[in-house]
C-alpha positions as CSV (number, residue, x, y, z in Angstrom):
1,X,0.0,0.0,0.0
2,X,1.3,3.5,-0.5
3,X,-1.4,5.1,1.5
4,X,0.3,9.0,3.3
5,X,-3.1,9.9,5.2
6,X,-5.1,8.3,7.9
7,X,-8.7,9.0,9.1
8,X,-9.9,8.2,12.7
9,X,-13.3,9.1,14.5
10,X,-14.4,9.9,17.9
11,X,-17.9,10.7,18.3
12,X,-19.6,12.9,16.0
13,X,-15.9,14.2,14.8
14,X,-13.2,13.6,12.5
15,X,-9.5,13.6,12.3
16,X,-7.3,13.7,9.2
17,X,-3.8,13.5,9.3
18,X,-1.0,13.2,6.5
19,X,2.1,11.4,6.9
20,X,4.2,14.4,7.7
21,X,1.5,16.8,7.8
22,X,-0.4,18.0,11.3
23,X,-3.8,16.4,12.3
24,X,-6.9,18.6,11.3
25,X,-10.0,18.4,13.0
26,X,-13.5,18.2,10.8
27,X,-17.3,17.5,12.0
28,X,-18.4,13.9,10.9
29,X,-20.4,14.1,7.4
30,X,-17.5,16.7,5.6
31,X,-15.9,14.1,2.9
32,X,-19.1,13.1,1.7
33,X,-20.5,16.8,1.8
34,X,-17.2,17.5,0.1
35,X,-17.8,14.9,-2.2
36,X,-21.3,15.6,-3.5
37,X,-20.7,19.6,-3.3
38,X,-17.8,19.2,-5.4
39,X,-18.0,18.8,-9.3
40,X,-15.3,16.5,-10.8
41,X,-16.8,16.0,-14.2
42,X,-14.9,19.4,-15.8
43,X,-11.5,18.2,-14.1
44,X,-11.8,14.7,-15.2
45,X,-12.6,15.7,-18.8
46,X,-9.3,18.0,-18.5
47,X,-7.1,14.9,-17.6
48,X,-8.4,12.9,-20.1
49,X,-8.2,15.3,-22.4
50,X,-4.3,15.9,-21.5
51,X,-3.9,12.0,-21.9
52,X,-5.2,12.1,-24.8
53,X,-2.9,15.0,-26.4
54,X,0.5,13.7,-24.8
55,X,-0.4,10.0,-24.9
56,X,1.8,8.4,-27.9
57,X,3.6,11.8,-28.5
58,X,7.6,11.4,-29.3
59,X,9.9,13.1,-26.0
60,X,13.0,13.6,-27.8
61,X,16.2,12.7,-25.7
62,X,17.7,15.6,-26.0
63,X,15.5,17.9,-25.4
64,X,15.6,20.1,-21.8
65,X,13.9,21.4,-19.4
66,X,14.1,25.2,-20.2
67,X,13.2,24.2,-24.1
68,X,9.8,22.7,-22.8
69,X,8.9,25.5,-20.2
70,X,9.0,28.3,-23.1
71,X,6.3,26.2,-25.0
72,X,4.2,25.2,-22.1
73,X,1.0,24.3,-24.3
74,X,3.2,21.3,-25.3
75,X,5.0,20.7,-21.8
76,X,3.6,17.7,-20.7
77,X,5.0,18.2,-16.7
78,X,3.2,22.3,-17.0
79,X,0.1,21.0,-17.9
80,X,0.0,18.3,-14.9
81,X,0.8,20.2,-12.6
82,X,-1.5,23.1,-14.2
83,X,-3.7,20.7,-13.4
84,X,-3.5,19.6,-10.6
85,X,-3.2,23.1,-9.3
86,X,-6.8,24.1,-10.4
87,X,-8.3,20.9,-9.1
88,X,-7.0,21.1,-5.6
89,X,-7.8,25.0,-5.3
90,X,-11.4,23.8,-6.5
91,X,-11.4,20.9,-3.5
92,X,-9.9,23.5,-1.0
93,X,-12.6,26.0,-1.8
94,X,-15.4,23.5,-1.7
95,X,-14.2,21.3,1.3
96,X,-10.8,21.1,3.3
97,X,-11.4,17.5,4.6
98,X,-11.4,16.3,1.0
99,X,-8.9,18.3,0.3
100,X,-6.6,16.8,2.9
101,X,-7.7,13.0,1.8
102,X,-6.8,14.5,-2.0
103,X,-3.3,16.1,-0.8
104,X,-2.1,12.0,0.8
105,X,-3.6,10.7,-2.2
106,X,-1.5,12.7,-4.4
107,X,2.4,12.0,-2.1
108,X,1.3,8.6,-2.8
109,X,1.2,8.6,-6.0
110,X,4.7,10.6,-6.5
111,X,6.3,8.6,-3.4
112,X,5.2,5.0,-4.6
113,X,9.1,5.0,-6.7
114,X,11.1,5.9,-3.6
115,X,9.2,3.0,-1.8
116,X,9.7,0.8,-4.7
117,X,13.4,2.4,-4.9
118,X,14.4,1.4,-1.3
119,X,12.9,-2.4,-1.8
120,X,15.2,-2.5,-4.8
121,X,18.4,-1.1,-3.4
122,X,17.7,-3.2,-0.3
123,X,18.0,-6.3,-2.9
124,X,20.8,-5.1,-4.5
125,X,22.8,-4.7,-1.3
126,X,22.3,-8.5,-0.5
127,X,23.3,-9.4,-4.0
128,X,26.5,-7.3,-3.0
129,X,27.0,-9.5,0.4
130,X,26.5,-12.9,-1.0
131,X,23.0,-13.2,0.1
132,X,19.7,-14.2,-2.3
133,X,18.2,-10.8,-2.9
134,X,14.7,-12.3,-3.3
135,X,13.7,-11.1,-6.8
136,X,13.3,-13.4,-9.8
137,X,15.2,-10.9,-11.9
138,X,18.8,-11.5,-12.7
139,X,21.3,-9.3,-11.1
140,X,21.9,-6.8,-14.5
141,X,18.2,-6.8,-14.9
142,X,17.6,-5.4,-11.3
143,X,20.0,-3.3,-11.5
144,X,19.1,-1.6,-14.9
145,X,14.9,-1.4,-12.9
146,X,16.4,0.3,-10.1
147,X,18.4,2.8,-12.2
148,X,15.3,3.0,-14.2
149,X,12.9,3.3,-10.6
150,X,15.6,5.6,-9.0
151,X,15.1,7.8,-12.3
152,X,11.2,7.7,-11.4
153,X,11.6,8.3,-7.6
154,X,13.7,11.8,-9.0
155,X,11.3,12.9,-11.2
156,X,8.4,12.4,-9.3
157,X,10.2,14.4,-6.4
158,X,10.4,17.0,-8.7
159,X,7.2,16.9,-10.5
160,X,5.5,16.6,-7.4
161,X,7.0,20.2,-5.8
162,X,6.0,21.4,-9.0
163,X,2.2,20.6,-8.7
164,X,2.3,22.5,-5.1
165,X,4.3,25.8,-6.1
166,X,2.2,26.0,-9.4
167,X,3.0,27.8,-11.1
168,X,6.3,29.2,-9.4
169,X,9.2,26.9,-9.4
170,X,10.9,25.1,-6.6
171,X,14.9,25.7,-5.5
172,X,15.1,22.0,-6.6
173,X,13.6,22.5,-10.3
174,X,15.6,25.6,-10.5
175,X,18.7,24.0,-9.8
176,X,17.3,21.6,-12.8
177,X,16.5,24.1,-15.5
178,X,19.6,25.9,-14.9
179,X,21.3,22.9,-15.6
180,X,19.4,21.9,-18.9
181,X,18.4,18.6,-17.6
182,X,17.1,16.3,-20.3
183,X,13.4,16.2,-19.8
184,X,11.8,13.2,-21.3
185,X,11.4,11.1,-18.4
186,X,9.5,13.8,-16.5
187,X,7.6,13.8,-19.5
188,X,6.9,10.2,-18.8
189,X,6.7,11.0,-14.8
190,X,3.7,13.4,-15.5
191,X,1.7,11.0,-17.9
192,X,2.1,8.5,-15.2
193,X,0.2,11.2,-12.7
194,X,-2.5,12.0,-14.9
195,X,-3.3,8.8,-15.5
196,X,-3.5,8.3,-11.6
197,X,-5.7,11.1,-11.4
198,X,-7.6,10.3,-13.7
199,X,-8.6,7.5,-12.8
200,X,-8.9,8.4,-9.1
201,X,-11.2,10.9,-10.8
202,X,-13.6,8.1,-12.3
203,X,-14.0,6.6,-8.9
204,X,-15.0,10.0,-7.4
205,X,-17.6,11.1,-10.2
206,X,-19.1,7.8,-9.9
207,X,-19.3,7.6,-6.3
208,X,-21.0,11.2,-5.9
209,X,-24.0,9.5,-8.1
210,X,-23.6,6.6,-6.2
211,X,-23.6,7.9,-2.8
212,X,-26.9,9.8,-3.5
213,X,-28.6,6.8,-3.7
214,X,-27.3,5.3,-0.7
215,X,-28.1,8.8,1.6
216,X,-31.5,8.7,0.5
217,X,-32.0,5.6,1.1
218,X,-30.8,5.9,4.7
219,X,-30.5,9.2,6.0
220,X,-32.6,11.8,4.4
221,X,-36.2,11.7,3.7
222,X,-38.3,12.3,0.7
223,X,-39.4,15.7,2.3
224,X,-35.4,16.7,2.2
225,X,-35.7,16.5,5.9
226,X,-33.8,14.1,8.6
227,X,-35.4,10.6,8.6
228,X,-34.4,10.5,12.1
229,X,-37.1,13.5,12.4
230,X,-39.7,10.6,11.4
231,X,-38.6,8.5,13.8
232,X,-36.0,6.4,11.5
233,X,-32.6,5.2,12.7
234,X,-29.9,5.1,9.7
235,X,-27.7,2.8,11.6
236,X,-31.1,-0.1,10.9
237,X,-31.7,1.1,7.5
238,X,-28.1,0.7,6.5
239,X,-28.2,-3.2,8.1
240,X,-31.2,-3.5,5.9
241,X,-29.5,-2.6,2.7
242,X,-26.9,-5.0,3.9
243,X,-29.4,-7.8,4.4
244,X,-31.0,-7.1,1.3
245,X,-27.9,-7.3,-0.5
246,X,-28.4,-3.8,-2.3
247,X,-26.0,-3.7,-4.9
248,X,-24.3,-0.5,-4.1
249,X,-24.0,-0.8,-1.0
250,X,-21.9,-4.1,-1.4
251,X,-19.9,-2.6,-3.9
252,X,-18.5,0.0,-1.7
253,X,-18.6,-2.8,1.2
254,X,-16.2,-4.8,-0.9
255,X,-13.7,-1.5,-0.7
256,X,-13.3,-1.9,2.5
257,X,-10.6,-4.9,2.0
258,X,-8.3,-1.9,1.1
259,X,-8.7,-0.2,4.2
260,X,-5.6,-0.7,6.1
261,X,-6.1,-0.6,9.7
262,X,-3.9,0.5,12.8
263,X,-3.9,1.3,16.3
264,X,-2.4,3.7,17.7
265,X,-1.6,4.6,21.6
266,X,-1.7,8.0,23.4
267,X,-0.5,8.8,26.9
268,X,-2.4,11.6,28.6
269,X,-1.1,14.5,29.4
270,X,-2.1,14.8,32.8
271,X,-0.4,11.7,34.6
272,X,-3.1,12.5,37.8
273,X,-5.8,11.2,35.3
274,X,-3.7,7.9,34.4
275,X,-4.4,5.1,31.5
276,X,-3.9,5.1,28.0
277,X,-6.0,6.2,25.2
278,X,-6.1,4.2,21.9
279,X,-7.6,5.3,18.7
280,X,-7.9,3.4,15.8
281,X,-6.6,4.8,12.4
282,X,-7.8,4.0,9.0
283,X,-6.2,4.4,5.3
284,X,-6.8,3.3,1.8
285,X,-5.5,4.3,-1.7
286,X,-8.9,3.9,-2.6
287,X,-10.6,7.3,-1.8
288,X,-13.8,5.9,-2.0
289,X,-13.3,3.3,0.5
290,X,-12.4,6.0,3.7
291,X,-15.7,7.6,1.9
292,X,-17.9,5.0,1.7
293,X,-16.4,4.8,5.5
294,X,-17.5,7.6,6.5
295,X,-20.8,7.2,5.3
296,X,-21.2,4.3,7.5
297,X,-20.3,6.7,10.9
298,X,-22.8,9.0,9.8
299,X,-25.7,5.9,9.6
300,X,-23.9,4.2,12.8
301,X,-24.4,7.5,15.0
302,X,-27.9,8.3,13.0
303,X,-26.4,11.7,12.3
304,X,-29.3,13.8,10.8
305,X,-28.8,15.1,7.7
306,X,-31.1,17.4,5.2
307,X,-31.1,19.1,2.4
308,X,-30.5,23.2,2.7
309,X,-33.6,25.1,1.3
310,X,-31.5,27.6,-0.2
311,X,-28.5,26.2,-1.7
312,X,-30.3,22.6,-2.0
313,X,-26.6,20.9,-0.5
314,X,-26.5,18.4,2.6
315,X,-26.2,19.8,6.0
316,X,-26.2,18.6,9.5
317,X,-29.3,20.4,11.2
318,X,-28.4,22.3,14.5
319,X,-32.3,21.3,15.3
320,X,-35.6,20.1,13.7
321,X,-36.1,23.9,12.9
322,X,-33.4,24.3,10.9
323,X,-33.7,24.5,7.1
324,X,-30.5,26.4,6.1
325,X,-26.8,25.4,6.5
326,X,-23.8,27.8,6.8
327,X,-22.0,27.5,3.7
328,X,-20.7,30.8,2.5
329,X,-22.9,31.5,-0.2
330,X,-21.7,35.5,-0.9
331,X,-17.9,35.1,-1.3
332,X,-17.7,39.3,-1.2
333,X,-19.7,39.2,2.4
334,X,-18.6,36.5,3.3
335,X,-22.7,35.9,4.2
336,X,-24.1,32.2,4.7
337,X,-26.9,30.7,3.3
338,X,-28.4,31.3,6.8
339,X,-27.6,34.3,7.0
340,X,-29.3,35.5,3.3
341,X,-32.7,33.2,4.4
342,X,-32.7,35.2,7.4
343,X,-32.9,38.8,5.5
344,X,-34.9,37.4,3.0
345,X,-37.5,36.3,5.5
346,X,-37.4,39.7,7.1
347,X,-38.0,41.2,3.8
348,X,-40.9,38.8,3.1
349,X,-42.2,40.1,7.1
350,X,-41.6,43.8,5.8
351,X,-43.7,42.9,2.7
352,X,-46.5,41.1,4.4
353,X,-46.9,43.7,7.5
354,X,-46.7,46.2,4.3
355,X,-49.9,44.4,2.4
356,X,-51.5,43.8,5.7
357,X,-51.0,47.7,7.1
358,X,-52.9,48.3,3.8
359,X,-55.3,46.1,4.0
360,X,-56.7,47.0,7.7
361,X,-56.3,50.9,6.5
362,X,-58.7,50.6,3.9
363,X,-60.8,47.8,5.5
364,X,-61.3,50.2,8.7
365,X,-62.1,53.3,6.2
366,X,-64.7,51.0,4.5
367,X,-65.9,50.4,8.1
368,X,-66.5,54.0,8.9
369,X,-68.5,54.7,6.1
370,X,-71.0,51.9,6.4
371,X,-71.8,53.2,10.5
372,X,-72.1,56.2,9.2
373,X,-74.8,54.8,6.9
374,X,-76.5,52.2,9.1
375,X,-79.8,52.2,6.8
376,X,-77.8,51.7,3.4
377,X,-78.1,47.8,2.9
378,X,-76.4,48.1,-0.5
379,X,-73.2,49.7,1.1
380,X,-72.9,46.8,3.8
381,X,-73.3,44.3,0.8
382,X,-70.8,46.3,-1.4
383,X,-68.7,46.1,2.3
384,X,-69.0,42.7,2.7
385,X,-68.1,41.6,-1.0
386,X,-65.1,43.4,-1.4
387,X,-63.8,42.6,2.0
388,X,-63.7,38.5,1.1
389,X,-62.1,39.7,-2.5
390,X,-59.5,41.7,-0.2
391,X,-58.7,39.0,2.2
392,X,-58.2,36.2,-0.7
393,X,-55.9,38.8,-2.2
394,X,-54.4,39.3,0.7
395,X,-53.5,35.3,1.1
396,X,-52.5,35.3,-2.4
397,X,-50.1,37.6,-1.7
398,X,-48.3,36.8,1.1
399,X,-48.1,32.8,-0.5
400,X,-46.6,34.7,-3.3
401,X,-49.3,33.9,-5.7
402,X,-49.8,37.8,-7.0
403,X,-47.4,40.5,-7.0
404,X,-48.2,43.9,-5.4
405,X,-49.6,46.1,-8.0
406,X,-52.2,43.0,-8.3
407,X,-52.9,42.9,-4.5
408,X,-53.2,47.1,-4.8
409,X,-55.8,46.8,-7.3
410,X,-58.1,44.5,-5.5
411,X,-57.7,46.5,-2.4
412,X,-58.7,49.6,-4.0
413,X,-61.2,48.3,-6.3
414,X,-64.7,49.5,-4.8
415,X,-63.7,52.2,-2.9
């Protein structure tokens, strides 16, 4: 495995943490928010699209690094990590727990040759002491794949700083261009990662459709609300999808064989309190699997989940009152979807007190006339008709049925 990130739980949280990167902290239900807020489909027809244009093409020997950067359209390496550059921004933006689980994903895919590197070299060294080095390969074949692998383990190093300065350059590439390095094995490097990605793409895009399914079968309602509001536990509708044998449900249970498991120990920090804490941490190189993981947290601690009634994405309800989450939805203001619903429902308030303040004027003015006139029978009729016409305009109005300048005629009509 050449998994760099781990997931662990506690509760109704989440902790992410890279290989040599620090531990963040997320609420349960953020990967798959992140996943089915974020859309893949543009960035996975950019990769393939890349694949496409490179695959098969001719990298002349010769040819170095500085040649390549002043053409960058045809720079294999500048494109990938142009790439990769716009798609993490985009995961960043739309959720930072993805975007950590995205970040391990990609030093695997770049670190895989050192691994592989160190196995071979390890090999070679018992070849060098006498001993069997283990691999059916003859000793000049091994040592012409770990030239080759140590060649890989470079380039990736590079390309891989390269894809996180995007689109400066790193003191190592520098060092590399001013030395017109040959280039056509980080040519090679970078078709390698976008064919990672790619792929790693596929499995995302289909698991956002996929996922759907599964959430609505177990954790939100038909009415968008929490099925735990109607008095349904995810944790049993998940173990009846499992019973049942639901088809995509066992094909992300299957996943789970790639989820490597480990258990780590923590000593508090207050030696009063005594004991040891364990925790148990979880990675895959399959995405979907910590995904499809996390999915089955959310159903084990019948987290409720609905849909936002202004930006129409999942949320975790603060209470069964609830109906907007607190995505940003105003980047300039920095203002929430909450936040908007709230001043749009005041405006809707300052609208309806508006028709209503209008209504009562000109019903109490019709009021006053007719006690002036007790004896006029055709007034009170005349009263009487045009109030019911008022008050079905005025219901029409504040459901949003009419506009104003409708309601305003109706009211005024008779007078």
């Amino acid at each position: 495995m050449n998994y760099q990130t781990y997931l662990f739980f506690d509760g109704r949280a989440e902790y992410i943490q890279g290989y040599d990167t620090p531990q963040h902290t997320f609420p349960l239900g953020s990967l798959v928010f992140g996943l089915l807020d974020m859309e893949f489909a543009p960035y996975l027809e950019q990769a393939t699209g890349l694949l496409d244009r490179f695959r098969g093409m001719d990298f002349p020997a010769g040819r170095t690094m500085p040649q390549s950067l002043a053409e960058p359209e045809t720079c294999a390496y500048y494109q990938a990590a142009s790439f990769y550059h716009g798609l993490a921004e985009a995961v960043r933006a739309t959720s930072p727990a993805l975007f950590d689980l995205l970040e391990g994903y990609c030093s695997a895919t770049f670190r895989r040759f050192k691994r592989e590197l160190d196995r071979m070299t390890g090999q070679l060294s018992q070849v060098n002491h006498g001993q069997p080095s283990g691999s059916r390969l003859s000793t000049n074949s091994l040592f012409q794949r770990t030239v080759h692998t140590g060649n890989l383990a470079l380039t990736s190093d590079l390309l891989e700083g390269y894809c996180r300065s995007f689109p400066a350059y790193t003191e190592q590439m520098e060092v590399f261009i001013e030395l017109d390095t040959e280039d056509a094995s980080l040519c090679e490097t970078a078709l390698l990662f976008l064919e990672s990605f790619a792929e790693l793409l596929r499995q995302l895009t289909q698991a956002a459709e996929d996922f759907r399914s599964l959430i609505a079968a177990t954790l939100v309602d038909e009415d968008s609300r929490p099925r735990t509001e109607h008095g349904q536990r995810p944790s049993e509708l998940l173990a009846e999808l499992a019973e049942n044998g639901d088809s995509t449900y066992q094909k992300y249970h299957n996943l789970e064989d790639d989820i490597h498991i480990q258990t780590r120990y923590k000593r508090p920090t207050d030696n009063k309190k005594g004991g040891i804490s364990a925790a148990t941490f979880y990675a895959s190189d399959t995405l979907p699997a910590l995904l499809f993981l996390e999915f089955v947290q959310m159903c084990a601690q019948n987290l409720p989940v609905a849909v936002c009634e202004s930006c129409h994405r999942l949320f975790v309800p603060f209470s069964s009152r609830a109906k907007y989450c607190e995505r940003v939805l105003d980047p300039e203001t920095g203002a929430t979807c909450k936040d908007i619903a709230a001043k749009l429902a005041y405006a809707e308030e300052l609208k309806a007190d508006k028709a209503k303040e209008l209504y009562n004027k000109t019903r109490n003015r019709y009021q006053m006339r007719c006690s002036r006139a007790p004896g006029n029978q055709k007034m009170r009729d005349d009263y009487n008709a045009w109030r019911k016409q008022a008050q079905m305009a005025l219901s029409k109005y504040q459901l949003g049925e009419i506009g104003w300048e409708t309601f305003e005629k109706v009211i005024q009509t008779g007078l």
